[in-house]
PLY file of the C-alpha trace (Angstrom):
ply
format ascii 1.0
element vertex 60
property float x
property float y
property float z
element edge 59
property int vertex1
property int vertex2
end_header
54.16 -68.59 15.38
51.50 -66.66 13.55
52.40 -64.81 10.43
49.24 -63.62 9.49
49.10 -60.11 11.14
46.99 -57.21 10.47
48.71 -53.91 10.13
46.49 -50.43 9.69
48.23 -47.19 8.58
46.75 -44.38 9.52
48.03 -41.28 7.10
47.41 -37.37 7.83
45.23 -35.83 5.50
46.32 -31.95 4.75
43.62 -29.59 5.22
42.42 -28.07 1.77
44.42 -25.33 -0.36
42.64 -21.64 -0.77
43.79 -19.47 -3.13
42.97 -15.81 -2.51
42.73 -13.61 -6.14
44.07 -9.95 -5.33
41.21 -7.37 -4.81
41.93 -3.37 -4.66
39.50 -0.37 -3.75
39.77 3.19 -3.96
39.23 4.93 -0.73
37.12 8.08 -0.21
37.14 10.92 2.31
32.89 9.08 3.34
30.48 6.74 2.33
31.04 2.43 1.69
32.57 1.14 -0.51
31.94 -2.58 -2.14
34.83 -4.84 -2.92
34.61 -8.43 -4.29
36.95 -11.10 -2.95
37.60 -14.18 -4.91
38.41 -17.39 -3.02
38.81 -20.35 -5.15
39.44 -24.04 -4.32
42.06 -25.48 -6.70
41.01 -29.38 -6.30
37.56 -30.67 -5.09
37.74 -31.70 -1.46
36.14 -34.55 0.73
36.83 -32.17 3.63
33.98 -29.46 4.57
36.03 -25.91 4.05
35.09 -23.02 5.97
36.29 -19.45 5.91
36.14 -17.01 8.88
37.27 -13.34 7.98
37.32 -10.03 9.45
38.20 -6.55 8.52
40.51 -4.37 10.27
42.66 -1.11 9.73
46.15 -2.92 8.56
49.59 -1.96 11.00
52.18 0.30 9.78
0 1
1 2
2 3
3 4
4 5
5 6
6 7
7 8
8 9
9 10
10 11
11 12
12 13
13 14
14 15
15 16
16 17
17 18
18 19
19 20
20 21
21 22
22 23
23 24
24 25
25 26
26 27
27 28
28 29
29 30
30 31
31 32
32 33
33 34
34 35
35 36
36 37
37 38
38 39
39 40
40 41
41 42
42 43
43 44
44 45
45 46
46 47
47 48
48 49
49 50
50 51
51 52
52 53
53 54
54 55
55 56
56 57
57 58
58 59
């Protein structure tokens, strides 16, 4: 019998925590309008973290 055994645990790594800051804008009846969305990281990551966003008219 052998009691010398090699055992490898393999633990899931969660995917990085965003924190979006609230952001408002005031609306107009034409032009653009500019608004500045803050994401911040809370902890440094050895993951890569990428953010895809779009805009859209929200549901009622």
């Amino acid at each position: 019998m052998n009691a010398n055994r090699a055992v490898t645990a393999t633990f899931g790594v969660s995917p990085p925590a965003l924190r979006i800051e609230d952001a408002t804008v005031v609306e107009g009846d034409g032009g653009t309008k500019t608004i500045r969305i803050t994401v911040k990281v809370p902890a440094p990551s050895a993951q890569p973290i990428t953010v895809d966003w779009t805009t859209g008219t929200p549901s009622p």
